[in-house]
C-alpha positions in Angstrom: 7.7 58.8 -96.0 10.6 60.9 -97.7 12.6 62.7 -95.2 12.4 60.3 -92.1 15.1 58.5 -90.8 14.5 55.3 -89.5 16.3 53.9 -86.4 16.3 50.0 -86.1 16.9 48.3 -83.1 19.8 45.8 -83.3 19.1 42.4 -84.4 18.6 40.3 -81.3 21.5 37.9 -81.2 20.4 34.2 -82.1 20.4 31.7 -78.6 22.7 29.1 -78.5 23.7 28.5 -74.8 24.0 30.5 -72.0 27.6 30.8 -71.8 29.8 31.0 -69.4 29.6 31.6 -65.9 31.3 33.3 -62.6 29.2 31.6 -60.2 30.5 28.0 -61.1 33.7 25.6 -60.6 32.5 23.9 -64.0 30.1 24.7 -66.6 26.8 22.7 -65.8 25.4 21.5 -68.8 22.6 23.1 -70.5 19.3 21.0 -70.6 16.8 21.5 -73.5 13.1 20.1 -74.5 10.7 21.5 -77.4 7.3 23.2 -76.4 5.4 21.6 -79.0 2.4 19.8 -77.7 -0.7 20.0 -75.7 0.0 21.4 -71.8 -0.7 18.1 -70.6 2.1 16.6 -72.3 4.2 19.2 -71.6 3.7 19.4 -67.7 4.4 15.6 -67.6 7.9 15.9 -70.2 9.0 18.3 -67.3 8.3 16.3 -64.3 9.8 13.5 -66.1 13.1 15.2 -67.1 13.4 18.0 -64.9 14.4 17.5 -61.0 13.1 19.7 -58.2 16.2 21.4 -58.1 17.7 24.8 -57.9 18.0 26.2 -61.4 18.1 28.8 -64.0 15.4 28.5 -67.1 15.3 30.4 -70.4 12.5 30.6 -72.6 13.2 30.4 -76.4 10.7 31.9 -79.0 10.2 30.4 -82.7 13.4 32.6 -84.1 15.6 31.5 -82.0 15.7 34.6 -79.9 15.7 34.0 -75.9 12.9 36.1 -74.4 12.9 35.7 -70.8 15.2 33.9 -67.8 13.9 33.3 -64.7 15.7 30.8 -61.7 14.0 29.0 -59.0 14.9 26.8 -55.8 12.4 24.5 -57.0 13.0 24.3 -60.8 10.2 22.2 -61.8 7.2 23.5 -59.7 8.3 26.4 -61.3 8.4 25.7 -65.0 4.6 24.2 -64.3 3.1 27.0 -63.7 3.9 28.2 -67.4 1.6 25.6 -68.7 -0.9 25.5 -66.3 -4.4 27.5 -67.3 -4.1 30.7 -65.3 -5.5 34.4 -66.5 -4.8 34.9 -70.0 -2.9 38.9 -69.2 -0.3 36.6 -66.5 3.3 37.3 -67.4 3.6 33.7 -67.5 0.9 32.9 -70.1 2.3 35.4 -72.5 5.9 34.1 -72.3 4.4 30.5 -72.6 2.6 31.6 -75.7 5.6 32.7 -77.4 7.7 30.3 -76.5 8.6 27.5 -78.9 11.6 25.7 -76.1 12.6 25.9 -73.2 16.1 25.5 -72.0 17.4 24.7 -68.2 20.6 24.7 -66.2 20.9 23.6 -62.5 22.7 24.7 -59.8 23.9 24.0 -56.1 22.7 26.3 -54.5 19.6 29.3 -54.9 21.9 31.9 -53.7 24.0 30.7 -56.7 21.1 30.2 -59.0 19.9 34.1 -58.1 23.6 35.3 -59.0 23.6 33.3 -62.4 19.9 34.7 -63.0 21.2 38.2 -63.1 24.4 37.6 -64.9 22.3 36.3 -67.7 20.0 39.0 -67.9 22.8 41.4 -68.0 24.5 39.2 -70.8 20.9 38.7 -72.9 18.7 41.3 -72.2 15.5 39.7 -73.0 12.4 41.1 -73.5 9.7 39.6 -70.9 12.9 40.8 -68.2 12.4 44.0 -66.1 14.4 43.8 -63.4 18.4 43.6 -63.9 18.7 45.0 -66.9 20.9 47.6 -67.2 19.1 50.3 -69.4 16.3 50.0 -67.5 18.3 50.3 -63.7 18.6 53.9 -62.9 21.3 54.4 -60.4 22.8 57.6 -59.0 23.3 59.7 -56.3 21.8 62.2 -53.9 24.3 65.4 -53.0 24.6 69.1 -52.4 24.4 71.4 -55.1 27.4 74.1 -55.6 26.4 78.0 -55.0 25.9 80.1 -52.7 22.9 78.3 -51.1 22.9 74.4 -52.2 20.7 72.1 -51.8 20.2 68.5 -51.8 18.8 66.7 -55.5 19.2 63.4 -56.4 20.6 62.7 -60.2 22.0 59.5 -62.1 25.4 61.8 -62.2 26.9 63.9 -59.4 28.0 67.7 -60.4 32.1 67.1 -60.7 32.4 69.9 -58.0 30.4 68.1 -56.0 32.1 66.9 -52.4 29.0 65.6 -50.6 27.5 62.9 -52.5 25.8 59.5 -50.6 24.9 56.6 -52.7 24.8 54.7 -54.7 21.1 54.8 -54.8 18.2 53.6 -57.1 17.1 57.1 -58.4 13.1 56.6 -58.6 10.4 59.4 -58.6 10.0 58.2 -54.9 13.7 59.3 -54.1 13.6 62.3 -55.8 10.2 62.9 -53.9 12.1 62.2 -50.6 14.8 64.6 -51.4 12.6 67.4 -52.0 11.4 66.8 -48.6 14.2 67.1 -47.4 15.0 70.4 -48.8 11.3 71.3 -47.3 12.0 70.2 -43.7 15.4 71.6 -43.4 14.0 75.0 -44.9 15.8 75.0 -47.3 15.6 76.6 -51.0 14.0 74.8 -54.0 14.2 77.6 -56.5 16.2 77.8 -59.5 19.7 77.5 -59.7 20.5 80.7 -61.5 18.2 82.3 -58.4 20.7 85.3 -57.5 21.1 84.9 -53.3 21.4 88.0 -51.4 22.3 86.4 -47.4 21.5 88.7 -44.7 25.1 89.8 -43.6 25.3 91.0 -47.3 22.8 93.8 -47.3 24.0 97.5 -47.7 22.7 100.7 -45.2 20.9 101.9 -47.9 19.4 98.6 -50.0 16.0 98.0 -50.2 14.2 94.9 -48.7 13.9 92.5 -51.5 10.8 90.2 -51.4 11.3 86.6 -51.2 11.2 84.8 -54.8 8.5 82.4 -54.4 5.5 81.8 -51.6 7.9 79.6 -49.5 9.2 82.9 -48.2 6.3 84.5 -46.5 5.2 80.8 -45.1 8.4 80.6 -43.5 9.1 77.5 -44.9 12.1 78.7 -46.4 15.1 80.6 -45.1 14.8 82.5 -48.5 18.4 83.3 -48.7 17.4 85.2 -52.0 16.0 87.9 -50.2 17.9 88.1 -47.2 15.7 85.8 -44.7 19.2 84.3 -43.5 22.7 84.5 -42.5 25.1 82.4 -44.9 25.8 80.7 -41.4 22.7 79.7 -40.7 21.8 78.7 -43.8 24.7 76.4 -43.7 24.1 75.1 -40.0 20.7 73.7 -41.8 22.3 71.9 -44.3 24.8 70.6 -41.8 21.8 69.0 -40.0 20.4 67.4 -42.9 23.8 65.7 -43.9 23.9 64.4 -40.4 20.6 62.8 -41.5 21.9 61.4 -44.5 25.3 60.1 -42.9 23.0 58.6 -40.2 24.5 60.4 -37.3 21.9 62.1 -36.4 18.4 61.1 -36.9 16.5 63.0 -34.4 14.5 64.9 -37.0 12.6 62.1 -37.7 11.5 60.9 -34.4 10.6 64.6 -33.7 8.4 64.6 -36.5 6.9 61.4 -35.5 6.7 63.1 -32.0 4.8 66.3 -33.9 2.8 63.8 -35.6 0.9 62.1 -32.6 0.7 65.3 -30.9 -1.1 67.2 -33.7 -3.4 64.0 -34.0 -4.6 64.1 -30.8 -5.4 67.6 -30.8 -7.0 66.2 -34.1 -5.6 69.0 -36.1 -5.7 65.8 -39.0 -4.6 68.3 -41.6 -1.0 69.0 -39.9 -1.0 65.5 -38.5 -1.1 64.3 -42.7 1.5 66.7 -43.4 3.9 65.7 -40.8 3.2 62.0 -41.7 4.2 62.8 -45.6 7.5 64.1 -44.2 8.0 61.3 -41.4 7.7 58.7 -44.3 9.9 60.3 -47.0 12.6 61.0 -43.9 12.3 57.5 -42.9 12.3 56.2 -46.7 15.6 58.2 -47.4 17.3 57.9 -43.9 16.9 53.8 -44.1 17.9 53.4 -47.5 20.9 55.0 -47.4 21.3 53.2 -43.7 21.1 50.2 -45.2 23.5 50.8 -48.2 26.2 51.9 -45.3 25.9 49.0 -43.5 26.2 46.9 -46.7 29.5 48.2 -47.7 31.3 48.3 -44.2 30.0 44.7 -42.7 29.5 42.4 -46.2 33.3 41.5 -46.3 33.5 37.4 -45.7 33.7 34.2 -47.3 30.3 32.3 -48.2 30.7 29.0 -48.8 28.0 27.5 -51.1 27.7 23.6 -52.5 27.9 23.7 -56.7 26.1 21.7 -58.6 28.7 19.1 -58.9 28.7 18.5 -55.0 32.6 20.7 -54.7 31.7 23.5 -52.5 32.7 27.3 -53.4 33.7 30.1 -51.5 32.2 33.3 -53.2 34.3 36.2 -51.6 32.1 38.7 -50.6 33.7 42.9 -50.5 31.4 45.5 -49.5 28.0 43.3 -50.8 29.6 42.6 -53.9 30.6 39.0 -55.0 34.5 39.9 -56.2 34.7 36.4 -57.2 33.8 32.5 -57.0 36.5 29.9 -56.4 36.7 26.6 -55.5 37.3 25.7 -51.9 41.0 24.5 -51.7 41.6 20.6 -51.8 45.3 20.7 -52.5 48.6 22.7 -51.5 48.6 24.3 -55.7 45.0 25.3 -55.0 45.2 26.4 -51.5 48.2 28.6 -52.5 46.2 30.2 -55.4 43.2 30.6 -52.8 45.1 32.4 -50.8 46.4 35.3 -53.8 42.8 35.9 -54.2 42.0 36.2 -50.7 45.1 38.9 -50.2 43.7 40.5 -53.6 40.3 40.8 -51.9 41.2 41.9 -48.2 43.9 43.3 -48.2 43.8 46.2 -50.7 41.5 48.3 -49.0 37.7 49.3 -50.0 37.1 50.0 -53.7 36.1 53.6 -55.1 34.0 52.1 -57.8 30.5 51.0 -55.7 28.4 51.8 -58.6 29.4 48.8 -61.0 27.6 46.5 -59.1 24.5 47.9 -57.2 22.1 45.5 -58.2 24.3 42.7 -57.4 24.9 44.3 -53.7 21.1 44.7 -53.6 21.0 40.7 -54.2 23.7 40.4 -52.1 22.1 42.3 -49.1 18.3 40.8 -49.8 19.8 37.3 -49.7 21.1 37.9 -46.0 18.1 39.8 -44.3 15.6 36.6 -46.1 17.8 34.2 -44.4 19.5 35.8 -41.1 20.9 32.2 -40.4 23.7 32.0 -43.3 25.7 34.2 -41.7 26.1 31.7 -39.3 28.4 29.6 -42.2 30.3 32.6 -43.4 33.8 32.7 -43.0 35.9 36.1 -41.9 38.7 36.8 -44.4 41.4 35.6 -41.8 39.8 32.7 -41.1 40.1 31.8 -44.9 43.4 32.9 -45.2 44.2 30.5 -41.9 42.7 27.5 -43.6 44.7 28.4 -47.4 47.8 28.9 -45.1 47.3 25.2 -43.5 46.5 23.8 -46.6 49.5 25.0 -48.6 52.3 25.0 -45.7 52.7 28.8 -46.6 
């Protein structure tokens, strides 16, 4: 039709390889075999030619675009279940029918094999892949409005006046639901921004009571700061007490409304008892969240050492839940000296400012350790690493 512009996508770039990686000593060598064939034959060319191993797998369609990447511990159990009969609307039949070959690369390790996973997605963007991708991860932050009477929201993008922000956080509808709670609890407004605010201390002898802008007013479920209901102190002392909920000093709200909760139920007064559940579990949501993104960034700074794919083992240095980098553990005085620049770069500059850039690897990071609570027992502390450089290179 005349008068309609027409916006194309960008050509989808043609697969040759996977490229290169940060998570390895030494590229492994990509691995290849054409889907062409009954399932039968194809489930037996893969358990002839690929091992039970730790791996990444791509799926290439007929024009040479790559359409999904998935890893496993277990490489071929995995790539079996793509051509064994299973319900026609599974995400793995559909790839499978749209695939034309499928490509491999092993690794030493599945903490390795999740890292190179991502870094692929990030680099290929394929279509059957959902998680990882960055158009599709929506981080930001909760934090307090400017104004006379702020409040707490949650946004991919902070206000630049802005000086209590927490995050980062994956900004979903259940965040943003959370948030509003919190607003609700704390009685605090949820108005309009442009709202004018009218605090208690700031009404004249002869002013007229102004009614309360919305319902939340009369309910007393607000402080209504627009007509007066508050003191610009006390409206602030309730914001203070919901930061302390959000720094994690101070969590008592929630086990009082859990308290609240159990008491209301056994009077079985079920209607309050559903409300103050709704507000225990958004609390709870936001309070852990944000709990466990703290504890993240202060207590993931060590030294995991991993085996690579070519036997070498490699220490991926860890900084606040994010992998600043893979290197080779040292074998010589030239490499232990290098090792040992990269461990100072790491450590000993202080935290980074810039937490944002690598959320979902943090999140990969963090999941990897609460699966498996006994790797921390292999982790190095910086020092410790720094000891063994120092001993290797007489520095």
């Amino acid at each position: 039709m005349e008068g309609l512009l027409l916006c194309k996508a960008p050509p989808r770039p043609t697969f040759t390889g996977f490229g290169a990686t940060d998570f390895a000593s030494i590229q492994p060598p990509l691995q290849t075999m054409d889907l062409s064939g009954e399932p039968k034959d194809l489930r037996q060319r893969i358990r002839d030619n690929c091992p039970s191993d730790p791996g990444v797998y791509g799926m290439v369609d007929r024009y040479g675009h790559l359409i999904y990447v998935g890893m496993s511990a277990q490489l071929q159990d995995r790539l079996l279940t793509y051509f064994t009969k299973g319900p026609p609307h599974a995400k793995e039949q559909r790839v499978a029918e749209r695939a034309h070959r499928l490509v491999w690369e092993l690794g030493g390790h599945e903490f390795t094999v999740r890292l190179r996973e991502l870094e692929l997605i990030r680099r290929w963007r394929p279509r059957f892949n959902l998680r990882g991708r960055p158009e599709r991860t929506k981080i930001g932050y909760v934090y307090v409005t400017a104004g006379d009477a702020p409040r707490f929201r949650a946004g991919r993008l902070p206000p630049k006046s802005g000086r209590l922000v927490w995050g980062p956080v994956r900004v979903s509808r259940r965040l943003r639901i959370a948030v509003d709670r919190l607003n609700h609890v704390f009685k605090l407004r949820d108005c309009p921004q442009d709202t004018p605010i009218r605090h208690a201390e700031q009404r004249t002898l002869f002013q007229e009571d102004r009614p309360a802008e919305c319902i939340r007013g009369p309910l007393n479920t607000c402080l209504a700061p627009c007509a007066g209901g508050c003191t610009r102190q006390e409206y602030t002392q309730q914001i203070e007490a919901a930061r302390a909920l959000l720094d994690g000093s101070d969590a008592s709200i929630v086990y009082s409304l859990e308290a609240e909760m159990a008491d209301a139920a056994s009077r079985r007064d079920f209607e309050k008892a559903a409300a103050l559940r709704d507000a225990w579990t958004e609390l709870t949501f936001l309070h852990e969240h944000l709990q466990l993104m703290r504890d993240v960034r202060r207590n993931y700074w060590f030294v995991y050492p991993v085996p690579c794919h070519t036997g070498a083992t490699l220490w991926m240095l860890v900084a606040g839940g994010s992998i600043v980098k893979a290197i080779r553990e040292p074998n010589s005085e030239e490499s232990a000296y290098q090792c040992l620049q990269s461990l100072e770069a790491t450590y000993d500059g202080g935290e980074r400012e810039s937490w944002d850039e690598d959320f979902d690897q943090m999140q990969l990071v963090s999941s990897w350790f609460r699966q498996y609570p006994d790797e921390m027992q292999s982790v190095l502390q910086p020092e410790q690493a720094k000891q063994h450089c120092r001993r290797r290179s007489r520095y």
